[in-house]
N, C-alpha and C positions, 0 to 999 in steps of 0.2 A: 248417660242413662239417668233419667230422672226416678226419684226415691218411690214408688208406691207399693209398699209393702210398711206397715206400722207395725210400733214397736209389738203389741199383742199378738200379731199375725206372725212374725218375726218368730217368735217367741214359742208358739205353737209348731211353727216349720220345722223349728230347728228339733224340736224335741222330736217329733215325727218323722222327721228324717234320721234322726240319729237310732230312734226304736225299728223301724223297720230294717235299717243297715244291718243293725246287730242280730236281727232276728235273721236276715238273710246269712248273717256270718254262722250263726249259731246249728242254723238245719241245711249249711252248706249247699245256698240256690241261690241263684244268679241274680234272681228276683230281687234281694239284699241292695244289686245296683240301683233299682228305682229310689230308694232312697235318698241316692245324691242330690237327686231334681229339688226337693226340698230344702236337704242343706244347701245348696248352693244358692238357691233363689231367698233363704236368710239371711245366708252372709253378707250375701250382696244388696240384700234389700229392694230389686230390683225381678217383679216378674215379666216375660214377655206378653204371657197369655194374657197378662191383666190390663198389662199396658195396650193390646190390643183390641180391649173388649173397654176401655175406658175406663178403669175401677181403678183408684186407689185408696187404700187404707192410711195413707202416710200421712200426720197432720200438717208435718212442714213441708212447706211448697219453696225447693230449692232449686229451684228456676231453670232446672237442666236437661 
């Protein structure tokens, strides 16, 4: 999987995946799991949709 996701977007994800999780834990809905799509797609730095639509935000081009 090649890197397109940079560090600012990363960064943004991960927070927004983390607020929405908790908010889903907080008023007990299910909703809470959309969250993950975010975090995960930070951690990994790695989105499909973007990789599919040709976009990436990653400056380094790590050949993969």
């Amino acid at each position: 999987m090649k890197c397109n996701v940079g560090g600012t977007e990363r960064f943004i994800r991960l927070v927004v995946g983390a607020i929405i999780l908790f908010l889903g834990l907080y008023f007990r809905s299910w909703w809470g799991i959309i969250g993950l799509l975010p975090l995960i797609t930070g951690a990994l730095r790695y989105c499909p949709i973007s990789a599919l639509l040709d976009i990436s935000t990653c400056k380094v081009d790590n050949g993969g």
